[in-house]
N, C-alpha and C positions, 0 to 999 in steps of 0.2 A: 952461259947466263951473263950477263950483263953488270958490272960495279953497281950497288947500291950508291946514289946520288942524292943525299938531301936538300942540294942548291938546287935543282929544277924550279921550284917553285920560283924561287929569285928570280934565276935567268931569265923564264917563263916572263913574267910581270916586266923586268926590265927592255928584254923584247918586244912587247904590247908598247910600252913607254916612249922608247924607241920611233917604232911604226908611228906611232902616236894615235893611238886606238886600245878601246878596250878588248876586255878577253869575255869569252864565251867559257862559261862552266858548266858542262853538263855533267846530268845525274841520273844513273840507272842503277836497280839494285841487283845485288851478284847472282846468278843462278836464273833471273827472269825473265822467260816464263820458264827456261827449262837452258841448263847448262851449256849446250851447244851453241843454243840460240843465242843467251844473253854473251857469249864469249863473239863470236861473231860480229854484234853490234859493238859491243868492246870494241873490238880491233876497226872496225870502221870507224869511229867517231870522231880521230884527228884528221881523216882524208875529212868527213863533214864539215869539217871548221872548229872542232871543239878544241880550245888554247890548254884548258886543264878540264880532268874528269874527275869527280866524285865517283867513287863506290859504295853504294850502300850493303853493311854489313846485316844480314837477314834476322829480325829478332822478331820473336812473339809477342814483344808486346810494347811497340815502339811509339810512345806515348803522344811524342812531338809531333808524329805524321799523319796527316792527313788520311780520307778512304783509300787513295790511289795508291799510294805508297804501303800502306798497313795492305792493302791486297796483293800486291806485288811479294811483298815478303811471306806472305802466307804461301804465294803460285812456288817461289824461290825454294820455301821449306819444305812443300808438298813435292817437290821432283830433286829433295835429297841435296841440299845445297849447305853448307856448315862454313867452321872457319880456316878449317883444312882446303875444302874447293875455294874460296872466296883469295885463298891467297896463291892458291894454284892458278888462277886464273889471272893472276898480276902475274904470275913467272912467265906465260905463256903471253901473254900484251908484252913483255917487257924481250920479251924472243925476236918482234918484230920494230920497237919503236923505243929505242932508248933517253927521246927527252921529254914527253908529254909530262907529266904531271900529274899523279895518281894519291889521290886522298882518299880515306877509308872512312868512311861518315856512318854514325850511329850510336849502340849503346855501350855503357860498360858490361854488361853483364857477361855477353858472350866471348869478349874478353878476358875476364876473370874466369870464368870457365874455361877456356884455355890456356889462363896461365901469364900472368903478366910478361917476364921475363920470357918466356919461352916465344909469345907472341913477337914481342919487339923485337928480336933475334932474326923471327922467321919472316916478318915485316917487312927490316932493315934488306933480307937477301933476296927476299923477294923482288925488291924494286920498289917500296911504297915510298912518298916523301914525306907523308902528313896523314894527321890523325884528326877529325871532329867526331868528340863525342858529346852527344847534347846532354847527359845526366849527370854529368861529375864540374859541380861549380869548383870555382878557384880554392874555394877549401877544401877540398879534398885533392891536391896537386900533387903530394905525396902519391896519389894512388897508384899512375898512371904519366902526366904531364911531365913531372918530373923526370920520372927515369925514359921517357919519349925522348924526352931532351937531349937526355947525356947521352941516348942511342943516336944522336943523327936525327931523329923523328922530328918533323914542327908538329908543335900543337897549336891548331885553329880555330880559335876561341869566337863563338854567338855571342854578339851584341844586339838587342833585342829597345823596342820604344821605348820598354820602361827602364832599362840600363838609365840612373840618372847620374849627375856630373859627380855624387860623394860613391857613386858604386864604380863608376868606368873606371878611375885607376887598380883597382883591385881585378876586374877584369882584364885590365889586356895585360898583367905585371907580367904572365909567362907566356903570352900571346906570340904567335911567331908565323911565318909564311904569308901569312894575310889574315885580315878579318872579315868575317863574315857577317854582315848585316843582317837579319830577320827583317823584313820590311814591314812585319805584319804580327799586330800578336795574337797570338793562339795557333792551329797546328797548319802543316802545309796544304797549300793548293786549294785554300777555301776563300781568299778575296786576295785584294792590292791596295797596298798603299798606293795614295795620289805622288805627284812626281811633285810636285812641290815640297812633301815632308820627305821624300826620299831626296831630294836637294839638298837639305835642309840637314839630314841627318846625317848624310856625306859629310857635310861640309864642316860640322860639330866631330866627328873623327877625325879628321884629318888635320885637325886643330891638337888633337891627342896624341896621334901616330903617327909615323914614315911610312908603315905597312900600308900596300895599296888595300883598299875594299873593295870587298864583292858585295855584292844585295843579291839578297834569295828572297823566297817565298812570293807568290802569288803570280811569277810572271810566266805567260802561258801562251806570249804569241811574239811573232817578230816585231813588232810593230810596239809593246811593253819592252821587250830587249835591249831596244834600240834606246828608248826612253832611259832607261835605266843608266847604258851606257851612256849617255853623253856627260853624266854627272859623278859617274863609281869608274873605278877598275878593272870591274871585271861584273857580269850579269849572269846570274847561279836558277839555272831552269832544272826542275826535277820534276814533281808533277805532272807536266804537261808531257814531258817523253814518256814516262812513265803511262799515261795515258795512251798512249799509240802505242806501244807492246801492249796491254791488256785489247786494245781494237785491234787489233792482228791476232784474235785467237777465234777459233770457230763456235760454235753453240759447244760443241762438247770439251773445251777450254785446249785443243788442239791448234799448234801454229801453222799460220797460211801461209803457205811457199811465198809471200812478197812481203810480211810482215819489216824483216832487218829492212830492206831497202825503203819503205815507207818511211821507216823510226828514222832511219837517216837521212832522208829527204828532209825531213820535220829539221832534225838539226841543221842542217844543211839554208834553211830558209831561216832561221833562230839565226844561226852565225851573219846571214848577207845583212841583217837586219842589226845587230853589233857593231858588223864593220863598217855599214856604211853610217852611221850614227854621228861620226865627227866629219863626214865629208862636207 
C-alpha cells in the first residue's frame, strides 16, 4: 500500500498552475450502480482526464443532492456498499495510481457512525487527501475539521451565493486544499449559474484566498466546463456523470456490458473541454 499523502491536493493544483490550465473534478458515488462497476470507473477516470476525483460517501438521506445523486446513493446502498467498502475502494485506486487526488464528499452522519477517530486513522492509510462534508458549518469544527487537520486530512469547505463578505471569513478560517464554489443555490444538478456571476464570484474569492477554486453544481456538459474553466481552478462535474451510470443500466436496473467505457467517454469529452478552455 502506498504512504498516505495529504499534499496531492497542492501538487495537483500547482501542476494545473504550471500547465497553465485548469482541473477537471470528477464526481461518482462509491459502490454505483454496483461495487465492481463503480470501482472500475474509479480506476479509469485519470486515463479520462480527471486531475482530481470526488467520492461520494453513500447516505440516505443526502439533503444537498439533487434526484441523480440521492438515486445513485440509494442503487450504491441497495447492492451493500458502507464506509468500510467506500474506503476499500480508495486502498484499491490507490494500488494502482499514487498521485491523483481523492476527496470523500458527503455527510456527517455516516461518519460518526463509524467513529470519528477510527475513520480519520483509516482515511489517512487508505490514501484519502480531503474531506467535504456539506452538514457541519464552521461551528461545529470541533466535530470533525479539526482533528481532519491535525490528521493530515484537508477539509474543503462550500462557499455558496449567499456566503456574504461578514460570513466568508468565518468560512474559509479552517478551509484548506481548495474551495469549493456551489454556483447555484439549492440542491445539485437542477440549473447554472450564468458565467458572468461565476466570474464574478471567482473573482470576489480570490480577493479572500490563495486556495485555488473549483465551482460545482450545475455544469453538465463540456462546453459549461469549459466556461467554467477559463475563470476557476478547477470545474467540479457530479451529476451529469452520475447520470451516464444510471443510463447504463437496463429496465431491470442491470449493468450493460459498455456502461464504464461510455461514463468515461463522457469524462473524457468534460476534460477536452477543460483543457482546451485557456487555448
Amino acid at each position: 500500500m502506498t504512504t498516505p499523502d495529504s499534499g496531492r491536493i497542492q501538487r495537483r493544483f500547482a501542476k494545473l498552475s504550471e500547465e497553465g490550465r485548469a482541473g477537471l473534478v470528477a464526481f461518482v458515488t462509491a459502490g454505483d450502480p454496483a461495487p465492481d462497476t463503480s470501482l472500475a470507473i474509479l480506476k479509469g477516470l485519470p486515463d479520462a482526464g480527471a486531475d482530481l476525483i470526488e467520492i461520494g460517501m453513500p447516505f440516505t438521506d443526502p439533503m444537498a443532492d439533487g434526484p441523480a445523486i440521492q438515486a445513485s446513493s440509494l442503487r450504491a446502498l441497495a447492492a451493500g456498499q458502507n464506509m468500510t467498502g467506500t474506503l476499500a475502494m480508495v486502498r484499491d485506486f490507490r494500488a494502482d495510481d499514487a498521485d491523483t487526488p481523492l476527496i470523500l464528499m458527503g455527510y456527517y452522519n455516516p461518519i460518526h457512525c463509524y467513529g470519528v477517530e477510527r475513520f480519520l486513522t483509516d482515511a489517512r492509510e487508505a490514501g484519502v487527501d480531503g474531506l467535504i462534508v456539506v452538514d457541519l458549518p464552521p461551528e461545529e469544527d470541533v466535530e470533525l475539521c479539526e482533528p481532519a487537520l491535525a490528521a493530515g486530512v484537508n477539509f474543503v469547505r462550500l462557499i455558496t451565493p449567499t456566503t456574504d463578505d461578514k460570513r466568508l471569513p468565518t468560512v474559509m478560517r479552517n478551509t484548506s486544499g481548495f474551495v469549493y464554489y456551489v454556483s447555484i443555490t439549492g440542491i445539485t444538478g437542477t440549473a447554472a449559474a450564468s458565467d458572468t456571476a461565476i466570474a464574478d464570484a471567482v473573482a470576489r474569492l480570490k480577493r479572500s484566498t490563495d486556495l485555488p477554486v473549483a465551482v460545482g453544481f450545475g455544469i453538465t456538459s463540456p462546453k459549461q466546463a469549459a466556461s467554467v474553466a477559463r475563470v476557476a481552478d478547477a470545474a467540479v462535474v457530479g451529476s451529469a456523470i452520475v447520470n451516464r451510470i444510471a443510463a447504463g443500466l437496463d429496465a431491470e436496473g442491470r449493468v450493460r456490458p459498455e456502461m464504464a467505457a461510455d461514463v468515461l467517454g463522457f469524462v473524457r469529452e468534460l476534460a477536452q473541454g477543460v483543457r482546451g478552455a485557456r487555448v
